[in-house]
C-alpha positions in Angstrom: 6.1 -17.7 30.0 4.2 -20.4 28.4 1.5 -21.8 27.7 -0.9 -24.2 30.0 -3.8 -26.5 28.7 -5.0 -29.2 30.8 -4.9 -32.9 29.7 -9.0 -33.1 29.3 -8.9 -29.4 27.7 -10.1 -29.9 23.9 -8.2 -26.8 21.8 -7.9 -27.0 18.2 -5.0 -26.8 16.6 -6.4 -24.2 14.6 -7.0 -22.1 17.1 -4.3 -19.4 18.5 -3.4 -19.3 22.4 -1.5 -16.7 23.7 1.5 -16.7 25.8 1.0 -16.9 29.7 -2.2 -18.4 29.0 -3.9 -21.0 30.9 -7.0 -23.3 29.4 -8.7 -25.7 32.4 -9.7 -28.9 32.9 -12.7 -29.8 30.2 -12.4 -26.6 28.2 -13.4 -26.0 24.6 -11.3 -23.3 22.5 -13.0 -24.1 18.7 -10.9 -23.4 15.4 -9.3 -19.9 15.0 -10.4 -18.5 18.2 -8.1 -16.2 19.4 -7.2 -16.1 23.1 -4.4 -13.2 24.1 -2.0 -13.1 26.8 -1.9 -14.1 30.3 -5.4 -15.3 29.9 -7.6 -17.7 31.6 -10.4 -20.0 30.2 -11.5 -21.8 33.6 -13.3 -25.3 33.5 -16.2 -26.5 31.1 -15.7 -23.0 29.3 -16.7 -22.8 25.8 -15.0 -20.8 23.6 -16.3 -20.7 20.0 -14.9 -20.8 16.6 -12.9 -17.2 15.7 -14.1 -15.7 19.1 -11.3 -13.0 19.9 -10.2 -12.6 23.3 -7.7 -9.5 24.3 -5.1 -9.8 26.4 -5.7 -10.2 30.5 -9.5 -11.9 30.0 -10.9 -14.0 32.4 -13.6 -16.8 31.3 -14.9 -18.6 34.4 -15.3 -22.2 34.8 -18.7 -23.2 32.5 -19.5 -19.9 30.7 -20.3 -20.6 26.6 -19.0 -17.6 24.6 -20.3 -18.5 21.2 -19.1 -17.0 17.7 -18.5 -14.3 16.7 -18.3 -12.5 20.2 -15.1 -10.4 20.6 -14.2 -9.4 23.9 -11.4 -6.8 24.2 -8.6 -6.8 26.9 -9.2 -7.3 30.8 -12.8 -8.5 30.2 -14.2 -10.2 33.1 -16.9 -13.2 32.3 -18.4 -14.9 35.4 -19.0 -18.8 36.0 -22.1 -19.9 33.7 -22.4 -17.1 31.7 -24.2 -17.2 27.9 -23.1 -14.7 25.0 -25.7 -16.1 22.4 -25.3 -15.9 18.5 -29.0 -16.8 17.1 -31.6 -14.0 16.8 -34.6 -16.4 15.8 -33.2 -20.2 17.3 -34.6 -22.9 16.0 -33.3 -26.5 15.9 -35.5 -27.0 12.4 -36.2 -25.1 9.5 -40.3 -24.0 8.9 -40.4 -27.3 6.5 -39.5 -29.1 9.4 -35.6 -30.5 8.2 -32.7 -29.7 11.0 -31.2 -26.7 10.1 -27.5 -26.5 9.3 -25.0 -23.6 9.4 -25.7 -22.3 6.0 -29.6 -22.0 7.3 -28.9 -18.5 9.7 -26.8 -16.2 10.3 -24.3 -15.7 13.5 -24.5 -12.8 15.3 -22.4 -11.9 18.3 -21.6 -9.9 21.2 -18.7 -7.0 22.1 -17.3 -6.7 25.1 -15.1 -3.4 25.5 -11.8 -3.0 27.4 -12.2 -3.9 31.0 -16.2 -4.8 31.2 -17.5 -7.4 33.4 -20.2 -10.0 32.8 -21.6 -11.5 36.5 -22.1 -15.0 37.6 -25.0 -16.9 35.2 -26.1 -13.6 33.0 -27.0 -14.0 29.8 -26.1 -11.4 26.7 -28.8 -11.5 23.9 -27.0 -10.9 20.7 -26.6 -8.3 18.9 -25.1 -5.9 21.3 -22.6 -4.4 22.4 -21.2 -4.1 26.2 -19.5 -0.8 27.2 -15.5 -0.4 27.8 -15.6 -1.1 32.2 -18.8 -1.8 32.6 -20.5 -4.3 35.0 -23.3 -6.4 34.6 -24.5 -7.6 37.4 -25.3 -11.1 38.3 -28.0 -13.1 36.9 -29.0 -10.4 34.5 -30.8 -10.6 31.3 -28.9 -7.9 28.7 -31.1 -7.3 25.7 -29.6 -3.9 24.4 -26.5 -2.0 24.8 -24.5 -1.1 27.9 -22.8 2.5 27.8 -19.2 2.3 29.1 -19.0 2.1 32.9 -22.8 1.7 33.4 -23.8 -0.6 36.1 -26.7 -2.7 35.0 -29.0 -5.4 36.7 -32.2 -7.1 36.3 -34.4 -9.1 33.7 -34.0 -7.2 31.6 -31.1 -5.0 32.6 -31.3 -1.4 33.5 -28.6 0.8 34.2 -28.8 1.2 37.9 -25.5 3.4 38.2 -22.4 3.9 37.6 -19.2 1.7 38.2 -15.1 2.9 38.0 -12.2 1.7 36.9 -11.6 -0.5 40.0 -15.3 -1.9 39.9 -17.1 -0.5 42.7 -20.1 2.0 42.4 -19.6 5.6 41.9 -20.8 8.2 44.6 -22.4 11.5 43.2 -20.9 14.9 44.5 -23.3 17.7 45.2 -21.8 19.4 42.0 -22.9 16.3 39.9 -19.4 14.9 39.5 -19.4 10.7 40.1 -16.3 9.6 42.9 -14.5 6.0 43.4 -13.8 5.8 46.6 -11.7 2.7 45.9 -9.2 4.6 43.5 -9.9 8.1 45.0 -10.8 9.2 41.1 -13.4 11.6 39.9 -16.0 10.9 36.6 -17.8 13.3 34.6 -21.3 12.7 33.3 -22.4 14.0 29.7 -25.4 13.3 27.9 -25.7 10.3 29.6 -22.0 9.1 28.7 -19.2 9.0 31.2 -15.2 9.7 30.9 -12.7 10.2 33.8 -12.7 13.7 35.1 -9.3 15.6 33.8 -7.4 16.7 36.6 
């Protein structure tokens, strides 16, 4: 395998690409950002200075995934979405001068194993997204997302629960959550949810 970066792509040479990898037409991937394996960063993307991307990530054409986010393997983030980095944005400090790097503090967002981030949401840093779960699109997120909770809205609230293969779990009468798409069962603790053990 190898790797593929379009002519008009911009990747710095600091940064690390991993193999199988693809980077589109008008990309950014900043210094020391670390893309894994069989990756794709579609067109326009932004991809910011020592972001880390897992293995099997897809980042659709115009999202802006800004330092320090850290997105783990087979994360899913739609056309035009925002992880942000500034708690209190400002383009000028309170005397008035433009405000450099050394005048705040980044903060970033996680993305567990799996998760998916719909078309033109927007994740409010600090947080942290749960391993498979789905945001869906045009959301606001403003706190954490458990693993495999389905949220939606401005702001986003869980509105369900969502399965390995994406679709929207089904409750059984004795409380148990089923994919019909992978014919698997969940189980529902304190509010947290784990495939069922067969």
């Amino acid at each position: 395998m190898t790797v593929k970066i379009a002519g008009s792509a911009d990747v710095d040479e600091r940064a690390r690409i991993g193999d199988g990898s693809s980077v589109w037409h008008l990309a950014q991937v900043r210094e020391h950002a670390e893309v894994g394996e069989n990756c794709v960063i579609g067109r326009g993307a932004y991809i910011g200075s020592g972001v880390k991307l897992g293995d099997n990530c897809k980042v659709q054409n115009y999202a802006l995934v800004y330092e320090p986010a850290n997105l783990g393997a087979g994360v899913f983030i739609g056309p035009a979405v925002v992880l942000t980095n500034d708690t209190y944005p400002r383009a000028v400090t309170a005397d008035g001068d433009l405000k450099s790097a050394l005048d705040w503090k980044a903060v970033g967002v996680t993305i567990k194993d799996g998760a998916s981030i719909g078309a033109r949401s927007v994740c409010v840093a600090p947080l942290a997204i749960g391993a498979w779960a789905m945001v869906a699109a045009g959301s606001v997120v403003t706190r954490d997302v458990p693993d495999h909770a389905l949220v939606a809205g401005v702001p986003a609230k869980q509105i369900g629960w969502v399965g390995h293969s994406g679709q929207r779990l089904i409750e059984e009468p004795d409380g148990a959550w089923y994919c019909p798409a992978a014919n698997s069962r969940y189980l529902e603790t304190n509010g947290s949810l784990a495939v069922a053990k067969e």
